[in-house]
N, C-alpha and C positions, 0 to 999 in steps of 0.2 A: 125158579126162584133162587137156585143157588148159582151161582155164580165160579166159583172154585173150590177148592179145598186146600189148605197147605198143611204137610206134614213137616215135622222138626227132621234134621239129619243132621248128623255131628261128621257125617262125611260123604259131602256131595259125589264124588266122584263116582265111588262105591254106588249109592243109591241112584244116581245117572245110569246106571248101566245097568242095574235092577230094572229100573221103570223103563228106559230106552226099548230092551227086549219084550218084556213084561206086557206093557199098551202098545208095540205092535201088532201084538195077536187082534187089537182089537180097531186096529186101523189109528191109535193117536201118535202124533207126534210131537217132540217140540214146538212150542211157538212163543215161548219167553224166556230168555238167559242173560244172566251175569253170573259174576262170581259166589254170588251165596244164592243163587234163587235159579230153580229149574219149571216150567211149567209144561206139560203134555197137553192135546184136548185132539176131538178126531174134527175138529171144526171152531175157527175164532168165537161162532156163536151161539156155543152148547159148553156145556160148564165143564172147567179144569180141573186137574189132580198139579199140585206143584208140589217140592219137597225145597228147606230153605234153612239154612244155617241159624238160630234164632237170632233175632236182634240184637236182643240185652247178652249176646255174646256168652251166657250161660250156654251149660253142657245140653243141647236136648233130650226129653227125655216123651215117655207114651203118657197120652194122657190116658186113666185109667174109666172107658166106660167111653170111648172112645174110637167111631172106625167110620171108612170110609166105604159105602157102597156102591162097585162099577155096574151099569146097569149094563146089559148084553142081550140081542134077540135070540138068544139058545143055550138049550142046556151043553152043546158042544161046546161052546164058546166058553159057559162058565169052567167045565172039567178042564177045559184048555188053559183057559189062564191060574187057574189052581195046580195043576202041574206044573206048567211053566214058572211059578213064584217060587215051587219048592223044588224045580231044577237049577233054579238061580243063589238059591240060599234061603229062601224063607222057609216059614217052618207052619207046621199043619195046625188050625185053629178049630180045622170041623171039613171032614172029607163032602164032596158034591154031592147032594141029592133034595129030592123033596123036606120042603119042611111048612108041611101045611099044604092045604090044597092051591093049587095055582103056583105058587111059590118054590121054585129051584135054586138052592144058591150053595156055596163053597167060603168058605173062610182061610183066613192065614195071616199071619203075619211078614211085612217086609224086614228088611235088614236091618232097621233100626230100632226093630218091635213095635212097628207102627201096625195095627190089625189094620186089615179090608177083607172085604166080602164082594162075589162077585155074583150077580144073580139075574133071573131072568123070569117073567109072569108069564103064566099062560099053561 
């Protein structure tokens, strides 16, 4: 049902190389660039994470209540990409572990205080 998600960045370069490192752990890559708009996905036909300078040329800013959740088949994967977010710069929203039965996931914030959460069922 969802299709992408875009997050605000007030500097692409920066958050490019956040996310570059970051969704390789989990196999995505680029697959849509210009100058204000960057898009990841691990496949053209499975839903994207992009980050995009805003339009209306205001400052971006987080929207409050607000996040994006990477879905992963492991609890490795999640601890993985939570480290990795806060070896890159981001900053701790909620260390990995159960929250609920079935439910494993990790939180954080990227560099532009954008929250996600990375999580996995089972």
């Amino acid at each position: 049902m969802i299709g992408y998600v875009t997050l605000g960045s007030n500097d692409i370069e920066k958050a490019a190389g956040f996310y570059d490192e970051l969704l390789a752990l989990i196999g995505a890559k680029r697959f849509m660039e210009n100058e204000k708009f960057i898009a990841w996905t691990v496949s053209p036909t499975t839903p994207a994470l992009s980050v995009t300078k805003p339009y209306d040329g205001n400052a971006a800013t987080v929207g409050n209540g607000v996040m994006v959740a990477l879905a992963v088949d492991s609890t490795a994967k999640v601890d993985a990409l939570h480290a990795k977010a806060l070896e890159l710069g981001g900053t701790d929203e909620g260390a990995p572990g159960p929250r609920g039965e079935g439910f494993y996931a990790a939180y954080f914030r990227d560099l532009d205080g954008n929250k996600l959460n990375a999580f996995c069922m089972g």
